[in-house]
N, CA, C and O atoms as a MOPAC input file, in Angstrom:
PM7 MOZYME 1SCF
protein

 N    -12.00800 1     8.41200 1    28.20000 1
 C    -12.18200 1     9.49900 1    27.23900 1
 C    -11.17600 1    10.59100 1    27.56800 1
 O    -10.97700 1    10.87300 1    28.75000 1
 N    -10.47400 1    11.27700 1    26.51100 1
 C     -9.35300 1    12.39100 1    26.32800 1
 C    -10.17500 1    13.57700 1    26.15300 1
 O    -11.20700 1    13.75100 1    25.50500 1
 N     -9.58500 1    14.23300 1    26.77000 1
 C     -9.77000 1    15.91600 1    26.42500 1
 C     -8.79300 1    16.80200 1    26.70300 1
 O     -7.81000 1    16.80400 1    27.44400 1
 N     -9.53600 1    17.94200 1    25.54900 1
 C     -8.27000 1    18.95800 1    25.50500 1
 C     -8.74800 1    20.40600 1    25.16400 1
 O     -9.95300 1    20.65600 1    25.17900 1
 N     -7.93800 1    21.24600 1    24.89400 1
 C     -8.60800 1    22.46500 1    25.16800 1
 C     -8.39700 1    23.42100 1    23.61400 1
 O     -7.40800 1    23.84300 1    23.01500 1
 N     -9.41400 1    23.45900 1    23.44900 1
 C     -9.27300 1    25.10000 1    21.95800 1
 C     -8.20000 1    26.15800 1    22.46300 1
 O     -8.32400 1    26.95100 1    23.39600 1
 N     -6.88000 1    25.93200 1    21.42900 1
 C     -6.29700 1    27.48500 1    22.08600 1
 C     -6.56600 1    28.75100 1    20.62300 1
 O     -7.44700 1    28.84700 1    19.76800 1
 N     -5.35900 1    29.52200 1    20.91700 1
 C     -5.74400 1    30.15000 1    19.93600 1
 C     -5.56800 1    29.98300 1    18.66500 1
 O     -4.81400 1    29.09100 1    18.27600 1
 N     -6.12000 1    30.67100 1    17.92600 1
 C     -5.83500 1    30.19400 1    16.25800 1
 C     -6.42700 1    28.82200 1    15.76200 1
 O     -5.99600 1    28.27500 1    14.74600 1
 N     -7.66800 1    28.17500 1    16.70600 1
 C     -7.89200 1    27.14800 1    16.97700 1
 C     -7.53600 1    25.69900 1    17.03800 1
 O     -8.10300 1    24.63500 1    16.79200 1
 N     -6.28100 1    26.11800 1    17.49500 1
 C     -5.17500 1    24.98100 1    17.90300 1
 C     -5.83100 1    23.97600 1    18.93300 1
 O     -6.54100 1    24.43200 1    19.82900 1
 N     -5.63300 1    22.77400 1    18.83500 1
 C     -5.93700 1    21.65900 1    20.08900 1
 C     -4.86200 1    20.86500 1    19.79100 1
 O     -4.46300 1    20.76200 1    18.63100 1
 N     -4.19200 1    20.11800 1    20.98700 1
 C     -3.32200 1    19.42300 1    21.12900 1
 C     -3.90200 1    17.70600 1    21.69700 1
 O     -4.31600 1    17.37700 1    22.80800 1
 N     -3.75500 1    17.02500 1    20.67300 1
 C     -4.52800 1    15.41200 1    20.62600 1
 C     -3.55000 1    14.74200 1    21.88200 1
 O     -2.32000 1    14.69200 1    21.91800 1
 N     -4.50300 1    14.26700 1    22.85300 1
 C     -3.82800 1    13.36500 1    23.72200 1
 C     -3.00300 1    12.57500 1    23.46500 1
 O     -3.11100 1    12.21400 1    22.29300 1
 N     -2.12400 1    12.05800 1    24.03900 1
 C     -1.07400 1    10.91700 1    23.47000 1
 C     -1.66700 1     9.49900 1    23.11800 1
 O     -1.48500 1     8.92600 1    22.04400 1
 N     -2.56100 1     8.91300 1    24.41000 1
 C     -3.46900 1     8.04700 1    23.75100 1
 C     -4.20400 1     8.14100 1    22.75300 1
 O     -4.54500 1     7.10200 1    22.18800 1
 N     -4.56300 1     9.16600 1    22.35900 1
 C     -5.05900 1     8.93800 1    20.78300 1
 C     -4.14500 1     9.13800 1    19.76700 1
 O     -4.42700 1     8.60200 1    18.69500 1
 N     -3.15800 1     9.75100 1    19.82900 1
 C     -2.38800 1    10.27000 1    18.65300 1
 C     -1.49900 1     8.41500 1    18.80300 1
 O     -1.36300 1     7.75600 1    17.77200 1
 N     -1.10100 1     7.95700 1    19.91800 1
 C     -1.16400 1     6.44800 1    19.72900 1
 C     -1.75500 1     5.76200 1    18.98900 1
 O     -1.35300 1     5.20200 1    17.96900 1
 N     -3.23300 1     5.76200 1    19.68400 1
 C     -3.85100 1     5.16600 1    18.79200 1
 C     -4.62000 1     5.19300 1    17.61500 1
 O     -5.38300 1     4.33400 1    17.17100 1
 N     -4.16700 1     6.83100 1    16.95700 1
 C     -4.49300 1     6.60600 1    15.62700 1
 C     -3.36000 1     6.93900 1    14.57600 1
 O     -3.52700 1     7.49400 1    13.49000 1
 N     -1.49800 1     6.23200 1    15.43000 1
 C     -0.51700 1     6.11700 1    14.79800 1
 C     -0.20800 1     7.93100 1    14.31000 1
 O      0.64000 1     8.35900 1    13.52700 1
 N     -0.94200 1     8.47400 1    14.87800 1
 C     -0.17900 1     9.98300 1    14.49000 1
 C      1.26900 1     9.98800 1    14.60700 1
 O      1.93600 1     9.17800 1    15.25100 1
 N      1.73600 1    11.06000 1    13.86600 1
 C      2.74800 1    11.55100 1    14.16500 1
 C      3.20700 1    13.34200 1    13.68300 1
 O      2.42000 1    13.91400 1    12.92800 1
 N      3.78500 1    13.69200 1    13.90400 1
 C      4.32900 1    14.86500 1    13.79200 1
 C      4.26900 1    15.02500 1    12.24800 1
 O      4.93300 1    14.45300 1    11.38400 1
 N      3.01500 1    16.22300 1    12.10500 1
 C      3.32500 1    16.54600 1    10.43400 1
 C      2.45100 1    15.97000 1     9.66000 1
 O      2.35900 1    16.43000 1     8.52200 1
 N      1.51800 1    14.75000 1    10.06400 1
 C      0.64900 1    14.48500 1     9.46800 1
 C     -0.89300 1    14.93700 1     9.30000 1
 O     -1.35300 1    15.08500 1    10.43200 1
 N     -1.47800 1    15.10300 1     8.70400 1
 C     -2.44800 1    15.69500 1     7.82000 1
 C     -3.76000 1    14.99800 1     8.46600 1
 O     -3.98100 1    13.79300 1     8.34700 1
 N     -4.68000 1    15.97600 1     9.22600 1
 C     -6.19300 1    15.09100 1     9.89500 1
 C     -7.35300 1    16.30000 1     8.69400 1
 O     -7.26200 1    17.52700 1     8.66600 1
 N     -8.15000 1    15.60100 1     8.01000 1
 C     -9.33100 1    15.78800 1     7.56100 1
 C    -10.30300 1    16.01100 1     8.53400 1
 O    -10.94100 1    15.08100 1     9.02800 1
 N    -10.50600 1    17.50900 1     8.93200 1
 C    -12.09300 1    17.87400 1     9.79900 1
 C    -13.52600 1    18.12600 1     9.28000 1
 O    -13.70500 1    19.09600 1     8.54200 1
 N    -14.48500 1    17.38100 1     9.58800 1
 C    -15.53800 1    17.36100 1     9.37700 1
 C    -16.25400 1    17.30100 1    10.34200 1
 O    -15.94000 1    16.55000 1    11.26600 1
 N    -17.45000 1    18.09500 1    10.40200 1
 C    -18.63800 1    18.38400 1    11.21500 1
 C    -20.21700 1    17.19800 1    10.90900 1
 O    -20.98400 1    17.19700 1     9.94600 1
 N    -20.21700 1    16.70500 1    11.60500 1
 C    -21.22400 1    16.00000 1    11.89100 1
 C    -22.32400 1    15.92100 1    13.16200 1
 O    -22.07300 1    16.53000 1    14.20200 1
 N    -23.35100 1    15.26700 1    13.04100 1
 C    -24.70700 1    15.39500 1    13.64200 1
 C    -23.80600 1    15.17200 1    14.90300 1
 O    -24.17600 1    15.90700 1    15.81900 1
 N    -22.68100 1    14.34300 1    15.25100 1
 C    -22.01400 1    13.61000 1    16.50000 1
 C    -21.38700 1    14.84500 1    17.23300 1
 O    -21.66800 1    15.04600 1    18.41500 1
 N    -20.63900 1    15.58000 1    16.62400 1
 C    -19.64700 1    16.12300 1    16.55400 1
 C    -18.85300 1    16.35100 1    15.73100 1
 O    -19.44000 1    16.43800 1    14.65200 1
 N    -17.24700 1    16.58600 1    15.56900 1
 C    -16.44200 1    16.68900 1    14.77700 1
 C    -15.37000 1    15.48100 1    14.38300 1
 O    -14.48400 1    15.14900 1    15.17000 1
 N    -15.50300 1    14.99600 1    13.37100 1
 C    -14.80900 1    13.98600 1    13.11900 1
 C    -13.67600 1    14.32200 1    12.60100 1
 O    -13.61600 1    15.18800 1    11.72800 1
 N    -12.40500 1    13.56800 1    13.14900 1
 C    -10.95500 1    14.00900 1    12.75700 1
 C    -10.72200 1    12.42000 1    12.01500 1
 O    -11.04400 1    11.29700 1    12.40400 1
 N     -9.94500 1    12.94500 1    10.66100 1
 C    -10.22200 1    11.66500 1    10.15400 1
 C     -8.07200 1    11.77400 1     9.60400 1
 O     -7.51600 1    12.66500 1     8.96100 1
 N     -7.58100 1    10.74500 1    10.09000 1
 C     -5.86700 1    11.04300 1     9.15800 1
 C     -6.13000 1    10.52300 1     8.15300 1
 O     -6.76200 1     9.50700 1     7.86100 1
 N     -5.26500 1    11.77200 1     7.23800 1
 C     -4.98800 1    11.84100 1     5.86000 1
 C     -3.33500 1    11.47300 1     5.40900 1
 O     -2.42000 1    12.29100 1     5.32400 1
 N     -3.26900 1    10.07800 1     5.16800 1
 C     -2.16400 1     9.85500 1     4.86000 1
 C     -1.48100 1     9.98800 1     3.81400 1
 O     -2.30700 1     9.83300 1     2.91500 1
 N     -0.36300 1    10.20200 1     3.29100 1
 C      0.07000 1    10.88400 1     2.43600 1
 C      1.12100 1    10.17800 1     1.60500 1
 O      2.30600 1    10.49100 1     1.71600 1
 N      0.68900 1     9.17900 1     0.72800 1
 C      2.04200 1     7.78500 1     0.39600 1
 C      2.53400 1     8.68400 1    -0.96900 1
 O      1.80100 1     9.30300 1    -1.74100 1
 N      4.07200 1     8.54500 1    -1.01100 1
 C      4.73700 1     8.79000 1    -1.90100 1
 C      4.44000 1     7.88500 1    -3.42200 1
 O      4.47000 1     6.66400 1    -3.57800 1
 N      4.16200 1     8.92000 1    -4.39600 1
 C      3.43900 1     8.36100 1    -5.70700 1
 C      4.43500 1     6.92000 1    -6.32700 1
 O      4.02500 1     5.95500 1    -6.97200 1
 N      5.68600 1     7.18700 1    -5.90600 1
 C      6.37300 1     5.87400 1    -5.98100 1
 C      6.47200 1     4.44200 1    -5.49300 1
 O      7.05000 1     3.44300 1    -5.92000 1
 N      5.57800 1     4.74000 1    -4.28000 1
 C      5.22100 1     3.74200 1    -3.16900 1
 C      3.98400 1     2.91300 1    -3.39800 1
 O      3.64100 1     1.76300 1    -3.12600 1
 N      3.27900 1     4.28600 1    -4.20000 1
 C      1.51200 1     3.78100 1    -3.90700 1
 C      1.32400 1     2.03200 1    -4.23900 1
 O      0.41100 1     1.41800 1    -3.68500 1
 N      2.12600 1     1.44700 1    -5.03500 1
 C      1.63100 1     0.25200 1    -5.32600 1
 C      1.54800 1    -0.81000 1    -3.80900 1
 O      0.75100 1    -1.74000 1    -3.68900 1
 N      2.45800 1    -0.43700 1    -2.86900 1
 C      2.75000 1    -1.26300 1    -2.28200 1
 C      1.39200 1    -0.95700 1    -1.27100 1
 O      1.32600 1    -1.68300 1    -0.27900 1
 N      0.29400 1     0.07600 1    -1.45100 1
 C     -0.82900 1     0.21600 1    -0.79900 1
 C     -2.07400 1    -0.34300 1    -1.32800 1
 O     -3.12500 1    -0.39500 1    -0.69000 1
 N     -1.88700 1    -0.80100 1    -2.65600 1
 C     -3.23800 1    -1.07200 1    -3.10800 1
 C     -3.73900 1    -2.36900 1    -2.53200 1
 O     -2.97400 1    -3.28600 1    -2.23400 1
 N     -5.05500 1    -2.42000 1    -2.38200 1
 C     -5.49200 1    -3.83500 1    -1.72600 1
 C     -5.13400 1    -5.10800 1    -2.10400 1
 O     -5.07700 1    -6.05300 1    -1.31700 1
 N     -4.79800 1    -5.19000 1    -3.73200 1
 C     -4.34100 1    -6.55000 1    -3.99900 1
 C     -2.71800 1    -6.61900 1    -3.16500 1
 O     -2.53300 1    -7.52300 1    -2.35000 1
 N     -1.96300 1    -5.92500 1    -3.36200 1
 C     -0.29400 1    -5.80600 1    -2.75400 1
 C     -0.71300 1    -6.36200 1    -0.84500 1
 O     -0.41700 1    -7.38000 1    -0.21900 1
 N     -1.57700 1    -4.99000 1    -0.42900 1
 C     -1.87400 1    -5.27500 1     0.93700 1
 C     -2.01700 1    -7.11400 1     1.67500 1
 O     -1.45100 1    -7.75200 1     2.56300 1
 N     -3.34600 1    -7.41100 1     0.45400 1
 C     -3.71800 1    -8.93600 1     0.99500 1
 C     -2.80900 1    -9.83000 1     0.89200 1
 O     -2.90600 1   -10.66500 1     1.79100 1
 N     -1.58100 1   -10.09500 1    -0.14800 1
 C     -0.59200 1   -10.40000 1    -0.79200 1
 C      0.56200 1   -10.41200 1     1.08100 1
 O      0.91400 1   -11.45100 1     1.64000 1
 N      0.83400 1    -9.13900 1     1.53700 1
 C      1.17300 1    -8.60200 1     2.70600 1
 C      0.97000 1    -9.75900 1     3.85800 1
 O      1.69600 1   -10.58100 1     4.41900 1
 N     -0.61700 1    -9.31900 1     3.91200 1
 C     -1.42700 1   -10.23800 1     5.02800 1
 C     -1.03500 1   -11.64800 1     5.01700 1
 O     -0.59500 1   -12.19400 1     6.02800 1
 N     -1.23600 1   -12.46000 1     3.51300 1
 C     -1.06400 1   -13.85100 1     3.72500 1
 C      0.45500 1   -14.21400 1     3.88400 1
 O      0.77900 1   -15.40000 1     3.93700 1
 N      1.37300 1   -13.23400 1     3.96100 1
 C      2.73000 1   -13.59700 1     4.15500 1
 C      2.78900 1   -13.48800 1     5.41400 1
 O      3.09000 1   -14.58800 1     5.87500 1
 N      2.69100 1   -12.93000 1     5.99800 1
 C      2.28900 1   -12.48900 1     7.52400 1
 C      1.97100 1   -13.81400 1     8.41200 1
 O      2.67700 1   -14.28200 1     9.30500 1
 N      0.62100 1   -14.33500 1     7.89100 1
 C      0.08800 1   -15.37200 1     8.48200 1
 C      1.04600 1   -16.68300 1     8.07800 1
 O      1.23500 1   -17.61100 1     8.86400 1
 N      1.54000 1   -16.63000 1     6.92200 1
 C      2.99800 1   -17.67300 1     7.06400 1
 C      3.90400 1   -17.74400 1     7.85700 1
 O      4.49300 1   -18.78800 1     8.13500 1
 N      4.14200 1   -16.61900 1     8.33800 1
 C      5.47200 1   -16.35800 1     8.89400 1
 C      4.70400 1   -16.64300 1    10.33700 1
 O      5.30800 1   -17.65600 1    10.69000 1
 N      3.76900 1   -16.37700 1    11.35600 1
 C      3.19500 1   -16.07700 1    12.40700 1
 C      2.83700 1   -18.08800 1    12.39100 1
 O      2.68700 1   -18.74100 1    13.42400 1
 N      2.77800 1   -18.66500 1    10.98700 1
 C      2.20500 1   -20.36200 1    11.09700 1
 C      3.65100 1   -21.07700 1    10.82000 1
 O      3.69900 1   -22.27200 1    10.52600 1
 N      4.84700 1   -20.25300 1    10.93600 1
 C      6.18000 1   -20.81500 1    10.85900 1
 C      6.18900 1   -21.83200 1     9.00300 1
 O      6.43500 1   -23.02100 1     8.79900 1
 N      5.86300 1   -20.86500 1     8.12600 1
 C      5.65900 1   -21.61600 1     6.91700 1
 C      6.23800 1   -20.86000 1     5.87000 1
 O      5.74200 1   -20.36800 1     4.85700 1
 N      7.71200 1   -20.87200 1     6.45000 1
 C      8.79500 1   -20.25000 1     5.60200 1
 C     10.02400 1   -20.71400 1     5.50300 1
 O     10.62200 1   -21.28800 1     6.41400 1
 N     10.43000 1   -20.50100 1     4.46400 1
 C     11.77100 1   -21.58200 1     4.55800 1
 C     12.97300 1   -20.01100 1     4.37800 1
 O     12.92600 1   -19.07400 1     3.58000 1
 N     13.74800 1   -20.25800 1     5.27500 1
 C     14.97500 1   -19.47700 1     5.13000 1
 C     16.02600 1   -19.66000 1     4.39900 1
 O     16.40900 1   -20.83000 1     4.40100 1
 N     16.86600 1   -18.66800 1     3.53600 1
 C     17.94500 1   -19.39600 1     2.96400 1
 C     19.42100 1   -18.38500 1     3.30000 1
 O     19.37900 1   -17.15600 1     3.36800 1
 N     20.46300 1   -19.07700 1     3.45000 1
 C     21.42800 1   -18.15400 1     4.09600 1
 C     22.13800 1   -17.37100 1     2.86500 1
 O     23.02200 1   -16.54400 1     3.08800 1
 N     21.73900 1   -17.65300 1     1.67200 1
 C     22.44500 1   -17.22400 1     0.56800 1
 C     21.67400 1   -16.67300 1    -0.33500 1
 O     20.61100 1   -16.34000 1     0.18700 1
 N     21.73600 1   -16.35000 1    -1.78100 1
 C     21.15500 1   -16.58700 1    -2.84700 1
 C     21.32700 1   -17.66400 1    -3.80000 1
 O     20.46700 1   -17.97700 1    -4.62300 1
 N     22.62800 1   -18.31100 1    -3.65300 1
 C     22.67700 1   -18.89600 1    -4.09700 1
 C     21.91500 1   -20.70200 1    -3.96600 1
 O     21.63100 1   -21.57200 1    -4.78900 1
 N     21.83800 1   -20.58800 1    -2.63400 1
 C     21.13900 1   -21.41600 1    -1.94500 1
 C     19.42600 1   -21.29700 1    -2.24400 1
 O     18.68500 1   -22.27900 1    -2.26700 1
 N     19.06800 1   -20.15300 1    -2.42300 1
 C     17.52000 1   -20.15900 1    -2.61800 1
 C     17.20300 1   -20.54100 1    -4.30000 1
 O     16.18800 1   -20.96800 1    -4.85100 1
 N     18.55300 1   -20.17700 1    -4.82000 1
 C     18.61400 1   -20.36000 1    -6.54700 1
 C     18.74800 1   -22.07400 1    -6.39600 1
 O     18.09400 1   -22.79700 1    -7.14800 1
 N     19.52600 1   -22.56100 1    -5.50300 1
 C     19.71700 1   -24.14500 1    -5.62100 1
 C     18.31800 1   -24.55800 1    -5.48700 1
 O     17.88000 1   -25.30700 1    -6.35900 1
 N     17.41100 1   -24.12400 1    -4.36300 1
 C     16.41400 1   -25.03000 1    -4.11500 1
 C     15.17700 1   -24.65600 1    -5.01900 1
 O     14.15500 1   -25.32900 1    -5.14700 1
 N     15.45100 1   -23.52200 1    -5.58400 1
 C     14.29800 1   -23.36700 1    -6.97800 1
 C     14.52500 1   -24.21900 1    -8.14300 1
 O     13.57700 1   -24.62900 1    -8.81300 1
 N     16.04600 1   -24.57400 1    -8.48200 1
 C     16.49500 1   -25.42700 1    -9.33700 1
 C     15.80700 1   -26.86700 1    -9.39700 1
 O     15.67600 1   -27.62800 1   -10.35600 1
 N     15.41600 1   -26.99400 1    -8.08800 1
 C     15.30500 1   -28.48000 1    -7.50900 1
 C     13.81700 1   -28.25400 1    -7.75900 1
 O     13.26700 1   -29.31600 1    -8.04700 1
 N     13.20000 1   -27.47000 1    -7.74600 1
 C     11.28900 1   -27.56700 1    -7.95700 1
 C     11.22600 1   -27.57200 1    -9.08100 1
 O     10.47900 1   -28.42400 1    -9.56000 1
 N     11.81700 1   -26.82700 1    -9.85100 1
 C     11.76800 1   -27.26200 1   -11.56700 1
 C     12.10000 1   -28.30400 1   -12.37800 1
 O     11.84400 1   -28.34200 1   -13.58100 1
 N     12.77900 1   -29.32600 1   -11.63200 1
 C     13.14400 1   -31.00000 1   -11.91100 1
 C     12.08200 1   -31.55800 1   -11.57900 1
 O     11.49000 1   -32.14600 1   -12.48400 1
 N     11.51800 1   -31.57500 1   -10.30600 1
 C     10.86700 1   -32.61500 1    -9.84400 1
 C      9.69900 1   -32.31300 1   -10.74100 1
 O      9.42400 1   -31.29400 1   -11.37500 1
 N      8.97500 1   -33.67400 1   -10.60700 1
 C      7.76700 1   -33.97600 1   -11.63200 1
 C      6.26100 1   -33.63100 1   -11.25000 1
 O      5.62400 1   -34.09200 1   -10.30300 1
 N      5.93600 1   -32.92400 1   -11.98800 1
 C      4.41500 1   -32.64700 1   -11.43000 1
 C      3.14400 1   -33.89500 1   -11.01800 1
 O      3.05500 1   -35.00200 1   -11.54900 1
 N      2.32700 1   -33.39000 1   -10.03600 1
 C      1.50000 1   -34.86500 1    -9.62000 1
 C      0.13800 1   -34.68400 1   -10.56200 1
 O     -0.73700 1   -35.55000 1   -10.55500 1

């Protein structure tokens, strides 16, 4: 467990292990709330309105199962474009089962 101290203006400075581990960084935005526990610091992340799609859960899971391809070696590389255009050429010939 981290601790730290109230300064003034009620400033506290988040341990490094936590600002680790809750990916802080400089400038970002924590939501405080008071609860029966204590005070819950919650980050408020802040995605650019141009971005947001690439956050929504369908995009995210989309994310994930590429992930688990790549981590199950179930990707095919191509050194070109033109090369990835050749081998799409070639799935649209072959005959469906």
């Amino acid at each position: 467990m981290s601790r730290t101290t109230v300064r003034a203006k009620g400033q506290i400075t988040l341990p490094e292990d936590v600002r680790r581990a809750a990916r802080l960084e400089e400038g970002d935005l924590l939501e405080a709330e008071v609860t029966e526990d204590g005070i819950l610091l919650r980050p408020q992340k802040i995605v650019d309105t141009t971005q947001a799609w690439f956050w929504t859960p369908d995009w995210q899971s989309g994310e994930r199962e590429v992930e688990r391809d790549r981590e199950q070696d179930q990707v095919t590389t191509f050194r070109s474009g033109e090369e990835l255009l050749a081998s799409l050429r070639g799935l649209s010939t072959q005959p469906t089962k």
